[in-house]
LUMFI-588861 format. One line per field, with one value per residue: residue in three letters; x, y, z of N, C-alpha, C in turn. Coordinates in steps of 0.001 Angstrom, whole numbers. Layout:
r <- [ALA  ...]
n_east <- [X  ...]
n_north <- [Y  ...]
n_up <- [Z  ...]
ca_east <- [X  ...]
ca_north <- [Y  ...]
ca_up <- [Z  ...]
c_east <- [X  ...]
c_north <- [Y  ...]
c_up <- [Z  ...]
//
This chain:
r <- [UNK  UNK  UNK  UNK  UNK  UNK  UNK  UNK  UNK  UNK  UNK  UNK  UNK  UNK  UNK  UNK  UNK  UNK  UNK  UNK  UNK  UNK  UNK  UNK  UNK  UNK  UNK  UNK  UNK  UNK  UNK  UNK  UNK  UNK  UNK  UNK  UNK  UNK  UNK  UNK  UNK  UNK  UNK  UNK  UNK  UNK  UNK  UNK  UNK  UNK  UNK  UNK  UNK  UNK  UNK  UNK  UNK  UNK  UNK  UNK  UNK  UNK  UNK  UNK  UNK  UNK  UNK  UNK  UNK  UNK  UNK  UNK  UNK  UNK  UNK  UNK  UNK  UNK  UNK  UNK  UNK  UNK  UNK  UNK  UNK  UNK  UNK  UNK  UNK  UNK  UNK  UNK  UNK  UNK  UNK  UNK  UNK  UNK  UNK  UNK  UNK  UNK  UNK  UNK  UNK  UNK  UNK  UNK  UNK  UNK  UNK  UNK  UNK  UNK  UNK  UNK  UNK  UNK  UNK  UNK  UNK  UNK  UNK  UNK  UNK  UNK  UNK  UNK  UNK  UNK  UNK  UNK  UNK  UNK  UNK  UNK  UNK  UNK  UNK  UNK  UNK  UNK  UNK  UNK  UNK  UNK  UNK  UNK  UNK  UNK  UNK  UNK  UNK  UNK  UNK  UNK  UNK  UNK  UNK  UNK  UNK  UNK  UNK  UNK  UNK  UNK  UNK  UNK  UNK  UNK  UNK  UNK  UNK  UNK  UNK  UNK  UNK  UNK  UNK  UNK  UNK  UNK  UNK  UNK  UNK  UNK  UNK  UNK  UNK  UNK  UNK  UNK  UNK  UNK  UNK  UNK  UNK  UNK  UNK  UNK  UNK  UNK  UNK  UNK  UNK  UNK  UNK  UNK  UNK  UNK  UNK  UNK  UNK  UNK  UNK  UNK  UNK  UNK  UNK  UNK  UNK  UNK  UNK  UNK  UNK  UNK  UNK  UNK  UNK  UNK  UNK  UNK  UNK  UNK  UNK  UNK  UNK  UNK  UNK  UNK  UNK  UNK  UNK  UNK  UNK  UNK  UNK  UNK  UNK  UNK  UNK  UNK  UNK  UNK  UNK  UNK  UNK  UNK  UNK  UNK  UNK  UNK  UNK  UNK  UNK  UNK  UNK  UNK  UNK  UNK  UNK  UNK  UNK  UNK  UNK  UNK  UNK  UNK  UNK  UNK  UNK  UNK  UNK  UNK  UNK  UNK  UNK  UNK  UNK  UNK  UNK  UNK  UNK  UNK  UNK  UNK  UNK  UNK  UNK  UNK  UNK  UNK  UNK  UNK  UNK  UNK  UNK  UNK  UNK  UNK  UNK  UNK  UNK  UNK  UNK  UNK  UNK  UNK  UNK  UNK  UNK  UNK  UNK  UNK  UNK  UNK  UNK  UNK  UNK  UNK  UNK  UNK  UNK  UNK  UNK  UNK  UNK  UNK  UNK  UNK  UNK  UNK  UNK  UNK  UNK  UNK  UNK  UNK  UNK  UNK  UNK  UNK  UNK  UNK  UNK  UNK  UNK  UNK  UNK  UNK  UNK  UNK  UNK  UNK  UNK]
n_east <- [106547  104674  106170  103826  102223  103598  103005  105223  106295  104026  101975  100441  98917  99135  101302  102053  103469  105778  108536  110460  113996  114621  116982  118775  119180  117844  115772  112893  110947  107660  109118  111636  114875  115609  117769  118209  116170  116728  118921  118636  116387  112699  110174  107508  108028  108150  105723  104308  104863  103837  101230  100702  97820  96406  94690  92235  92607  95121  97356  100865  104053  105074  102550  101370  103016  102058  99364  99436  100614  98094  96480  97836  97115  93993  93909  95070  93128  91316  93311  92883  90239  90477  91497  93571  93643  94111  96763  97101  96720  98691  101459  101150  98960  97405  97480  96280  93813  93085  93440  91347  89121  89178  87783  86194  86769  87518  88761  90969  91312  91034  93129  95735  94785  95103  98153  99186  98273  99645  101944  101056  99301  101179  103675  102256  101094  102838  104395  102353  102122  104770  103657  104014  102503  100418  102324  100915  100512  102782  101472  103342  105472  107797  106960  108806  110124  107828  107222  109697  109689  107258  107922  109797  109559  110905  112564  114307  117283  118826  120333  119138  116394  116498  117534  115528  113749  115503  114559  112318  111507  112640  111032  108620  107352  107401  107130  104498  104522  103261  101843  101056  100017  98074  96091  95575  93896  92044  90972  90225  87563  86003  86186  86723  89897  90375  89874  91083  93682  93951  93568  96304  97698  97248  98457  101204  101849  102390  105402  107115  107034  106479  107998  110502  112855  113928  114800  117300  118784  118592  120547  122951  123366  123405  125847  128268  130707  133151  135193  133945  131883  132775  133184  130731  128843  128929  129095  125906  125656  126070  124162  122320  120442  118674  120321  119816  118858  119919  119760  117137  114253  113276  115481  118666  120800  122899  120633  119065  118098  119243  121594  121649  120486  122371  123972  122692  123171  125573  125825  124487  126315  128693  127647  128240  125484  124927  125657  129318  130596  128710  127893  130123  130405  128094  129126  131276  130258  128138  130628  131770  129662  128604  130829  130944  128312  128524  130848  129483  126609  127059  125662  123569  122136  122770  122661  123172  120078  117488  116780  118398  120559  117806  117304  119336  119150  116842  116944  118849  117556  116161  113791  112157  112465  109270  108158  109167  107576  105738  106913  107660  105205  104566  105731  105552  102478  101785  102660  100751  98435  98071  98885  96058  93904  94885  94098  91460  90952  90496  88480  88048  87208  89527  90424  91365  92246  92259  94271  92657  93696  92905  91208  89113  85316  83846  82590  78767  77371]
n_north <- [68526  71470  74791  76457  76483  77547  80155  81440  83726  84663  86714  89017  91424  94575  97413  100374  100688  99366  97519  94526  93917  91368  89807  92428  93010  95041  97622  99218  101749  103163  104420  105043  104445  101889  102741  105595  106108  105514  106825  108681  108885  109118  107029  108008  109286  107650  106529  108705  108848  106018  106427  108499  109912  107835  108970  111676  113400  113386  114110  116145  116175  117307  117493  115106  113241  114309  113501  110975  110116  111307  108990  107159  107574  107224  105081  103528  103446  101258  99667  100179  99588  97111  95911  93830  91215  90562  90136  87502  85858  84787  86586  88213  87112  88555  91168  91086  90667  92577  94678  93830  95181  97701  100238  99542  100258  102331  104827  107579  108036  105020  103716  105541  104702  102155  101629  102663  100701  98056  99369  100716  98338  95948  96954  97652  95239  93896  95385  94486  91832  91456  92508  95391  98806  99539  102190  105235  106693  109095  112072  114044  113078  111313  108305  106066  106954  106860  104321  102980  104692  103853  101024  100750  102644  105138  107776  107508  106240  108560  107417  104601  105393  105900  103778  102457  103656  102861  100093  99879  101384  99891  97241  98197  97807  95219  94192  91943  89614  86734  88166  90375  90057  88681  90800  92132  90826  90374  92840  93155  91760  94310  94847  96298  98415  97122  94277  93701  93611  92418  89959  89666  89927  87365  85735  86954  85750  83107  80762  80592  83236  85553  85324  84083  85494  85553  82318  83004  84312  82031  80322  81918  81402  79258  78339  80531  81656  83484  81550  79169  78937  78067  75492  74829  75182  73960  71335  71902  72171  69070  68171  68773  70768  74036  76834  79626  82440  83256  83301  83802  83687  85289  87594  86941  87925  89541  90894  93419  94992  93800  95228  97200  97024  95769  98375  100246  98770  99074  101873  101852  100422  102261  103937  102525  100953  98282  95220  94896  92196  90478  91679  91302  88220  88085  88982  87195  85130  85109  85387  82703  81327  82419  81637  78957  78242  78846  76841  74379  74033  74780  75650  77336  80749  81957  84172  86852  87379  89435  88862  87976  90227  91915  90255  90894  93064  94025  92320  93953  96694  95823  93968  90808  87832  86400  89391  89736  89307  91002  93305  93485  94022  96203  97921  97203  96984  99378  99001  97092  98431  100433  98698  97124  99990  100522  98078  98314  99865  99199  97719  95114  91820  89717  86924  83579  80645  77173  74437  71219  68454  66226  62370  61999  61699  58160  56703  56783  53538]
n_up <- [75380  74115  74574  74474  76498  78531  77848  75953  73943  72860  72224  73898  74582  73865  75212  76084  78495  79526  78364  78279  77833  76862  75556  75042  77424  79112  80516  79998  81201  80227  78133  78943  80418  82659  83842  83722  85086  87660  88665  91139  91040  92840  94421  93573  91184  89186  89722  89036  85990  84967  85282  84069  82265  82550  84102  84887  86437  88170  89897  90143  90593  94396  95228  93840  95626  98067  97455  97849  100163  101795  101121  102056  104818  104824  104405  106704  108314  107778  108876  111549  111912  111484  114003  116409  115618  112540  113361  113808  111079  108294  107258  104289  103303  105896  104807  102182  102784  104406  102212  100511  101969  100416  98351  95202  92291  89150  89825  90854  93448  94643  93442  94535  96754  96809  95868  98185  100393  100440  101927  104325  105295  105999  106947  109107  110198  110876  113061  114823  115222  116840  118887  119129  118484  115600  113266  112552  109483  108100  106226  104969  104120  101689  100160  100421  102777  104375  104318  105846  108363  109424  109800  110784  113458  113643  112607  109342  108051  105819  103675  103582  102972  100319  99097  99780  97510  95529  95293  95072  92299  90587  90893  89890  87335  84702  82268  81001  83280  85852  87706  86831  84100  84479  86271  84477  83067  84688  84543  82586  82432  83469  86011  88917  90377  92433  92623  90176  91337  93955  92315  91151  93280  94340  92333  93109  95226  94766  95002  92887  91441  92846  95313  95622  96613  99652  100113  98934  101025  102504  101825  101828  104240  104741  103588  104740  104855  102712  102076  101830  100048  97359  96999  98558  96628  94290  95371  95724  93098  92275  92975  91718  92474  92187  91981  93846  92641  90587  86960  84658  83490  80902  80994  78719  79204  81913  84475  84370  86720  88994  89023  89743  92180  93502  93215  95322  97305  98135  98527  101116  102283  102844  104121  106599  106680  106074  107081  106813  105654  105460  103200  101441  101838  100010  97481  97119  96964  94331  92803  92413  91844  89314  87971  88437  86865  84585  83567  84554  82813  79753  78039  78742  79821  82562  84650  87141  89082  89713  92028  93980  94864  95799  98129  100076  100412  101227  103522  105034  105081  107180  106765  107899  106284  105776  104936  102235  100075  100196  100305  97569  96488  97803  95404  93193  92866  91332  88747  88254  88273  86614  83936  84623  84057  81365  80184  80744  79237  76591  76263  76257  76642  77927  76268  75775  73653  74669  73190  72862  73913  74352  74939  72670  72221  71918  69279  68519  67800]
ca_east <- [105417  104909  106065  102548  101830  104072  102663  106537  106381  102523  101825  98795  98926  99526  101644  103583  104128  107235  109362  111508  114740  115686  118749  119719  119601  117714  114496  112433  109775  107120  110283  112667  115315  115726  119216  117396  115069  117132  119565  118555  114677  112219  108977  106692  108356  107967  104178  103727  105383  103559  99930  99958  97090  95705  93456  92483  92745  95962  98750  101891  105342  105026  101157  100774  103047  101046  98026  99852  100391  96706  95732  98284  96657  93226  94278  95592  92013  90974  94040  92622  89420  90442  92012  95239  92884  94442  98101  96780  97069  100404  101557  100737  97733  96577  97444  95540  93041  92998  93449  89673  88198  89257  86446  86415  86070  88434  89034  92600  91483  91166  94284  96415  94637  95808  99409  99415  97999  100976  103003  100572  99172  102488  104136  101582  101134  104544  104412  101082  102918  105428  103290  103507  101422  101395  102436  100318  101244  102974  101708  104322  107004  107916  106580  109713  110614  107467  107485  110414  109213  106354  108409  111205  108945  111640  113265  114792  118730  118467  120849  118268  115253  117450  117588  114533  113461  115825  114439  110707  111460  113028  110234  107754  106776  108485  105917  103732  104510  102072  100880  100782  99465  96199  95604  94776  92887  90151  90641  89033  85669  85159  86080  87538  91098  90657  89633  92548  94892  93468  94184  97260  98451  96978  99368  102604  101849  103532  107071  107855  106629  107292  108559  112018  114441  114158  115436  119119  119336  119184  121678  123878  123408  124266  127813  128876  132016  133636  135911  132857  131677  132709  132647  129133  127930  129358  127652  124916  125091  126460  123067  120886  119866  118965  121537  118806  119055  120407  119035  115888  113288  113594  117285  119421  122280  122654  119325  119631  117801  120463  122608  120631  120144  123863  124501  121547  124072  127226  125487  124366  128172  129098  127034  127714  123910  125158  127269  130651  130991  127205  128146  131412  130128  127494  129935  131851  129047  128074  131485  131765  128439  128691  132352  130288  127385  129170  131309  128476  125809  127644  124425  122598  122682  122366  123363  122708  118889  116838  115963  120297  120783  116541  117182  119921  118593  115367  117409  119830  116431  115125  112441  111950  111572  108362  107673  109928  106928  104481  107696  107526  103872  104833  106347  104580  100842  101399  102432  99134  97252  98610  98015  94808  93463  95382  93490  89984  90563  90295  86836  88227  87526  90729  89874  92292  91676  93301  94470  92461  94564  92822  90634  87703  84430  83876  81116  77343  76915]
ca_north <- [69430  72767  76102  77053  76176  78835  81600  82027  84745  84762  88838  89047  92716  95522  98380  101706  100691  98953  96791  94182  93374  89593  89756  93418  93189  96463  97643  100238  102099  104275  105614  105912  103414  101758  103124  106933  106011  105283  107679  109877  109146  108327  106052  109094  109479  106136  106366  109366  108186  105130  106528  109604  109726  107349  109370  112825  114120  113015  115455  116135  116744  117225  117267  113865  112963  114892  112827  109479  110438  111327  108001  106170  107626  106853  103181  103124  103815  100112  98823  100205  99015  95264  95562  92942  89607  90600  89484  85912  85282  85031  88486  88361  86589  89300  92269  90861  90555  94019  95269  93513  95996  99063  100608  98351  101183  102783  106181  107917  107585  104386  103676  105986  103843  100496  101626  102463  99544  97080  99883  100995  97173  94729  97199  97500  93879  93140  95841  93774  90183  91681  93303  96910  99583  100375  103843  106067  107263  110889  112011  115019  112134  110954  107157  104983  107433  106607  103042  103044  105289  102078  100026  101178  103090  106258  108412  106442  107319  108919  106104  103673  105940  106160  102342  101437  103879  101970  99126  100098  101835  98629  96281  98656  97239  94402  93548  90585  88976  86477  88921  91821  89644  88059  92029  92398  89429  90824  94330  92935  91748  95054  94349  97428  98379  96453  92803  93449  93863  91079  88939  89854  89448  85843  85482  86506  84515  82038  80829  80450  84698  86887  84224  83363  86231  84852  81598  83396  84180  80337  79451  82784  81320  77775  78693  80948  82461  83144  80427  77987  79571  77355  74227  74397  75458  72666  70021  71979  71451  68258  67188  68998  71540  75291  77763  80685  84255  83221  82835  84417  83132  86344  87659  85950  88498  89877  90994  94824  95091  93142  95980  98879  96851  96137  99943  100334  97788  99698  103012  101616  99697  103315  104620  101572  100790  97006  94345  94585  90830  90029  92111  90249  86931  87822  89146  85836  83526  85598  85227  81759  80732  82531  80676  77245  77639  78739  75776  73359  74518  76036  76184  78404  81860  81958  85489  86940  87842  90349  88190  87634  91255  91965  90114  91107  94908  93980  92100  95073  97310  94953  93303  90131  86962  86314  90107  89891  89218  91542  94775  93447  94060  97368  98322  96367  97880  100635  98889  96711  99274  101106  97705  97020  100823  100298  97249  98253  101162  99139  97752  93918  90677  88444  85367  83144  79110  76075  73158  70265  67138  64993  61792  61863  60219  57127  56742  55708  52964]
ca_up <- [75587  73431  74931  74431  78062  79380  76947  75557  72320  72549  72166  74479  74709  73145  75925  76560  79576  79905  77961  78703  76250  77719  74888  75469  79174  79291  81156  79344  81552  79249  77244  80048  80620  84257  84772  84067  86622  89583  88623  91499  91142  93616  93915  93115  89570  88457  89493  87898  84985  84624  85552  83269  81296  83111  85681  84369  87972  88693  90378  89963  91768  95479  94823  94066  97194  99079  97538  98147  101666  102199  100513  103188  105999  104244  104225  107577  109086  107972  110011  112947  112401  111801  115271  116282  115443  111876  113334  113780  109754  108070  106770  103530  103879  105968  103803  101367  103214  104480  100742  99926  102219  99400  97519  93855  91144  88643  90762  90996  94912  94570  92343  95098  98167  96473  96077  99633  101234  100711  102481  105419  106182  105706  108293  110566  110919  111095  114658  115803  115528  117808  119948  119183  117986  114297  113190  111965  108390  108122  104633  104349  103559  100603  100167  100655  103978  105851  105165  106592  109968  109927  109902  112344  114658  113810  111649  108264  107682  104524  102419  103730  101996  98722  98955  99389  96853  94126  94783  94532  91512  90210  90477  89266  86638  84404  81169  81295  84333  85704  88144  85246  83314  85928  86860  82905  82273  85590  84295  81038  82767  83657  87562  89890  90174  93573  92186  89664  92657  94514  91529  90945  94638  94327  91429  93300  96287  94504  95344  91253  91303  94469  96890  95649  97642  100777  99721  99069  102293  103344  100458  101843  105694  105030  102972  106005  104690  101806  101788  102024  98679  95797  97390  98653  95229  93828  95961  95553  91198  92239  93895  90684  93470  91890  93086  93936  92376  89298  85828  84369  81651  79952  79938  78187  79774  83182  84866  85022  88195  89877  89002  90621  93937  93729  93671  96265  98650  98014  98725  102488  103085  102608  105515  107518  107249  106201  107636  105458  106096  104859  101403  101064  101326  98892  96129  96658  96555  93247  91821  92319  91011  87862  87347  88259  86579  83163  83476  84183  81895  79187  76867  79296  80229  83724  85074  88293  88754  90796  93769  94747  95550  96972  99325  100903  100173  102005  105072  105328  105353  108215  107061  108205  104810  105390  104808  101033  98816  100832  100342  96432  96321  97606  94209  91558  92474  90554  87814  87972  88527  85093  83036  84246  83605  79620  79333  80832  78091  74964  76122  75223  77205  77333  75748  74789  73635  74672  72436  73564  73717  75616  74090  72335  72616  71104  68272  69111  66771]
c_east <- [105752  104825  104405  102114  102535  103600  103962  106303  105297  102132  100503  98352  99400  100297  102072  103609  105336  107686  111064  112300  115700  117509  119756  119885  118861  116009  113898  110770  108982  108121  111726  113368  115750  117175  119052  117039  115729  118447  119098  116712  114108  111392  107838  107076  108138  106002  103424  103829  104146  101500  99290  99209  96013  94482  93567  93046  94156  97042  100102  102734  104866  103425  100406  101753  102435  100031  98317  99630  99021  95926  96307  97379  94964  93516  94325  94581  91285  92089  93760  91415  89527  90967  93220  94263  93379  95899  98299  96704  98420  100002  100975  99248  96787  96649  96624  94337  92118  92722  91707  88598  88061  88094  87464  86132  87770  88701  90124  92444  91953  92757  95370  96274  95447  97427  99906  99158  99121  101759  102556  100302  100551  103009  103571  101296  102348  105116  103687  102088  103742  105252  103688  102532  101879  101693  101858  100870  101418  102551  102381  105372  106771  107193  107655  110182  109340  107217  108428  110334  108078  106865  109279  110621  109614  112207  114452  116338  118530  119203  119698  116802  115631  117335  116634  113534  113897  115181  112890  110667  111867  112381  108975  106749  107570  107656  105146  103630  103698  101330  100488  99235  97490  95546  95055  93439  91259  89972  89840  87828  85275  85386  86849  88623  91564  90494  90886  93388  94940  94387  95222  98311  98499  98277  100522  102819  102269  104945  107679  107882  107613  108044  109908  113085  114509  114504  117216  119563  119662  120758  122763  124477  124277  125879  127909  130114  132582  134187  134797  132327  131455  132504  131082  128494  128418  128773  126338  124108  125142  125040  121562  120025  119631  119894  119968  119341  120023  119394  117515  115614  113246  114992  117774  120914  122029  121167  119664  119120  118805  122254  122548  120958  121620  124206  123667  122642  124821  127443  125508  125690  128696  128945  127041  126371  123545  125911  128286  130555  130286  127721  129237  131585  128811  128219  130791  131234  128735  128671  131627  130953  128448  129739  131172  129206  127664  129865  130303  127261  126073  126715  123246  123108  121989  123522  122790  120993  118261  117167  117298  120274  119164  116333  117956  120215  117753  115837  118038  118811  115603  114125  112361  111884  110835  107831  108188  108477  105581  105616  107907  106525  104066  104938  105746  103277  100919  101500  101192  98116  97398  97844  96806  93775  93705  94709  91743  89562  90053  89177  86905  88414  88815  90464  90882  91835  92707  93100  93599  93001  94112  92039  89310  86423  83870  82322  80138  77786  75579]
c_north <- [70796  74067  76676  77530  77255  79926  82045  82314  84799  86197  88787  90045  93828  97231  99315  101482  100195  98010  95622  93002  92468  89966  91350  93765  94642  96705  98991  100483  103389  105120  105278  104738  102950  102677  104926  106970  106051  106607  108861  110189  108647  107537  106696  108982  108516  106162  107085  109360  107230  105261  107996  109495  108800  107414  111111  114137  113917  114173  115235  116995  116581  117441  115991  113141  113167  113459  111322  109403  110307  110299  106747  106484  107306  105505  102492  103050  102020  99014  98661  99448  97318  95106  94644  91744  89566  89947  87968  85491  85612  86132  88719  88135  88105  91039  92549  91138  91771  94764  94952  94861  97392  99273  100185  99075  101812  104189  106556  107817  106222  103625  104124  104757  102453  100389  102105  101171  98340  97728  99992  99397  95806  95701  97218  96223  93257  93829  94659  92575  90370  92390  94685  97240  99590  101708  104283  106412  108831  110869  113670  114040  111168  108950  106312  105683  106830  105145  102579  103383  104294  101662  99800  101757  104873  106631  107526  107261  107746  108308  104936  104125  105544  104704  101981  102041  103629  101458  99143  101081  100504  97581  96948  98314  96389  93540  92470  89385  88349  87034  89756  91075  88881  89384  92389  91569  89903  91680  94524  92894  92970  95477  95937  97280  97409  95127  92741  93551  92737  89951  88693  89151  87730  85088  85851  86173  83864  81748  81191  82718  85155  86251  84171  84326  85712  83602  81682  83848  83121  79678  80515  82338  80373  77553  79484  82135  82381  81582  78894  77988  78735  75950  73505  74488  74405  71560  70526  71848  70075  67394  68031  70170  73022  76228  79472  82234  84381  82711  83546  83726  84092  86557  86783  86230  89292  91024  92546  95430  94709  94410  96998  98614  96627  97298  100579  99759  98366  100828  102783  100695  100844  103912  103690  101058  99342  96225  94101  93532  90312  90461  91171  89037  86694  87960  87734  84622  83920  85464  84207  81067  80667  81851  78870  76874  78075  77256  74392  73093  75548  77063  77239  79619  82016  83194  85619  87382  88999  90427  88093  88912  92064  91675  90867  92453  95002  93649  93511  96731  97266  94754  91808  89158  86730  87745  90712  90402  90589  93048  94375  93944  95523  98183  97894  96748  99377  100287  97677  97651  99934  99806  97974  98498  100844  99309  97648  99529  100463  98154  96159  92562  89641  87451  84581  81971  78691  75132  71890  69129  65995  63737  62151  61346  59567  57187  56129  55305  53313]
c_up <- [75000  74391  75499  75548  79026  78781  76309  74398  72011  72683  72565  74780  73862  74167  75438  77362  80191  78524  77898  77432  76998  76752  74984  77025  79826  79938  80375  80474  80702  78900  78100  80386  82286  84611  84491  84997  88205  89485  89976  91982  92488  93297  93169  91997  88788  88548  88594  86371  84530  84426  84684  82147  81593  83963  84838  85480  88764  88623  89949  90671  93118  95345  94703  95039  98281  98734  97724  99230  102063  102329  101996  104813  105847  104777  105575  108778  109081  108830  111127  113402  112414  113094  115383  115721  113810  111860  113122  111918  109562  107079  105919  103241  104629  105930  102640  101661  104005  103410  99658  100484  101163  98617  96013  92857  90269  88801  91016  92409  95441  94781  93452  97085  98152  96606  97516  100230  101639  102138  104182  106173  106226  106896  109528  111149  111678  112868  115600  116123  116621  118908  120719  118619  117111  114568  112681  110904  108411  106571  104345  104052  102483  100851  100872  102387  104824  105716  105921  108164  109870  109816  111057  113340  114539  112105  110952  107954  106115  103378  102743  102793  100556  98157  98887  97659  95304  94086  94725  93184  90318  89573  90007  88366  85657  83502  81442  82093  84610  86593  87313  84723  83573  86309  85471  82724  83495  85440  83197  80970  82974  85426  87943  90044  91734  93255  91501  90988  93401  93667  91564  92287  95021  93422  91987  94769  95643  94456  93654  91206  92137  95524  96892  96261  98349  101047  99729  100085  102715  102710  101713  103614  106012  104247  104100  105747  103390  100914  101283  100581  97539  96042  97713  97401  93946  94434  96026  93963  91499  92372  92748  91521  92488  92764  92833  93786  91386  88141  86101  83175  80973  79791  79572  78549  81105  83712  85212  86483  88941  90108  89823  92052  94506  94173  94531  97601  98930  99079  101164  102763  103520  103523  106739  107822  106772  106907  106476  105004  105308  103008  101109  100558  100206  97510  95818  96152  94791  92323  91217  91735  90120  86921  86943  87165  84874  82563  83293  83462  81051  78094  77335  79750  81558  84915  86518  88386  89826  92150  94901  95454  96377  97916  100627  100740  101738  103707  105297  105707  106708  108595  107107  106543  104964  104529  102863  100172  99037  100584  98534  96138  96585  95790  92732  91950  91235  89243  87254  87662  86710  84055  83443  84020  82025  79058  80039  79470  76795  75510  75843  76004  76867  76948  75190  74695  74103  73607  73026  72995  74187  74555  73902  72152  71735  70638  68673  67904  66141]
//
């Protein structure tokens, strides 16, 4: 069967918005290379980054935090009105579902409401299920600090902010993805930056997409200890099993995200705001893999990927795995939101054909 079917080297776009170099291992956001970005940055810089030019009204510096803020507490007004009968769906599910109520137009209000919503409704559900109150959003705090205070109920240690603000700077945006890429294709009809969003979220509901961190936790649960390490990952090639949070369809050399959230882990071992133990047995499982899976697939490049160190960012954060793909969604709206404003600009329904293969119908006589 021809490539075709995955879209592999099909140029279906034309960006500045990111670029991703599978053979140089390198992340390029509008100019700026990922290991600029986290250098020190927060989530704000990456938005503004990615959205300039985009909105003519759009702020800057502590200005458009401020207007993020505003937008979270905006957002957080339809939490109240869906009431708890919102906890009764599964999380994501009803974030989404929350995120329909947003006004559907191409508005920097808009645009600022959408990149809140992940943050304000995924925590507040995640209180309801357990039968608290949400939190109200503070909008004097930076983005990644008050999901954090929703999430925890309290004040965020400030290596835990830093952290989460790698790793939402991280997944930002990451070229043609098939959420990227589904938030273009409804930004083409013409549809509101809220239908694109929708879409999109439909698109990384899928385990192949947004799903797969929470997986390396099970892998990281059922090895146990170092020692356990090479052996299990060996009956686990042995049995044709994927070893999870390795290998990417783009790089071809280590996943530079994986590097960030690495130095995101280090940062909180540092402050005690991990379990030593937990990091330990991930660097071993890590080591070991990459030995195994060189050895047993020598023709592939199968490096570490994103999802190995996200997860055990996101646990060490304490959010729950169901809540993984719903604190991804966090971080990647903005870079939907960016595509589908770049592609409602050039005015150009997506259209692409298929090959038809199938049979054809037989001749009237």
């Amino acid at each position: 069967m021809s490539n075709a079917n995955g879209l592999e080297d099909v140029i279906a776009a034309e960006t500045v918005l990111s670029d991703v170099d599978g053979l140089g291992g390198r992340l390029i956001i509008r100019g700026v290379s990922l290991d600029e970005l986290i250098d020190g940055g927060r989530y704000e810089d990456v938005v503004a980054l990615l959205l300039e030019g985009q909105f003519a009204d759009l702020p800057e510096g502590a200005e458009l935090q401020a207007a993020l803020g505003a937008a979270r507490v905006a957002v957080y007004a339809h939490l109240q009105q869906a009431g708890t009968s919102v906890a009764d769906l599964p999380l994501f599910d009803g974030m989404r579902a929350l995120t329909a109520r947003l006004p559907d137009d191409l508005s920097l209000s808009s645009a600022l409401q959408l990149i809140a919503a992940p943050a304000v409704f995924t925590t507040g559900i995640l209180r309801l299920k357990t039968g608290q109150a949400p939190v109200k959003p503070d909008a004097s705090l930076s983005h990644a600090a008050d999901i954090l205070r929703m999430h925890q109920g309290k004040p965020p240690h400030p290596q835990q902010v830093a952290a989460l603000d790698r790793y939402l700077l991280t997944v930002t945006d990451h070229g043609l993805n098939a959420s990227t890429f589904t938030a273009r294709v409804v930004a083409s009809t013409a549809a509101g930056l809220t239908s694109s969003a929708l879409a999109a979220l439909g698109a990384l509901k899928g385990p192949l997409h947004g799903g797969a961190p929470g997986p390396v936790l099970d892998m990281l649960d059922a090895i146990g200890t170092p020692s356990e390490a090479e052996p299990w990952l060996e009956g686990a090639l042995a049995r044709g099993d994927r070893l999870m949070g390795f290998g990417h369809r783009i790089y071809r050399v280590r996943d530079p995200r994986a590097d960030a959230l690495k130095g995101a882990l280090r940062g909180l071992a540092r402050e005690g705001a991990i379990d030593p133990a937990r990091l330990s047995l991930a660097e071993s499982v890590e080591a070991a893999a990459l030995v195994l899976l060189a050895r047993a697939k020598p023709d592939r490049a199968l490096e570490t990927n994103v999802e190995f160190y996200t997860a055990l960012l996101l646990e060490a954060l304490g959010f729950p795995r169901e809540a993984f793909t719903c604190v991804f969604a966090m971080g990647r709206t903005t870079g939907w939101i960016a595509h589908a404003m770049e592609q409602a600009a050039t005015g150009r329904l997506i259209r692409p054909r298929a090959r038809y293969v199938g049979p054809m119908p037989k001749k009237v006589a």
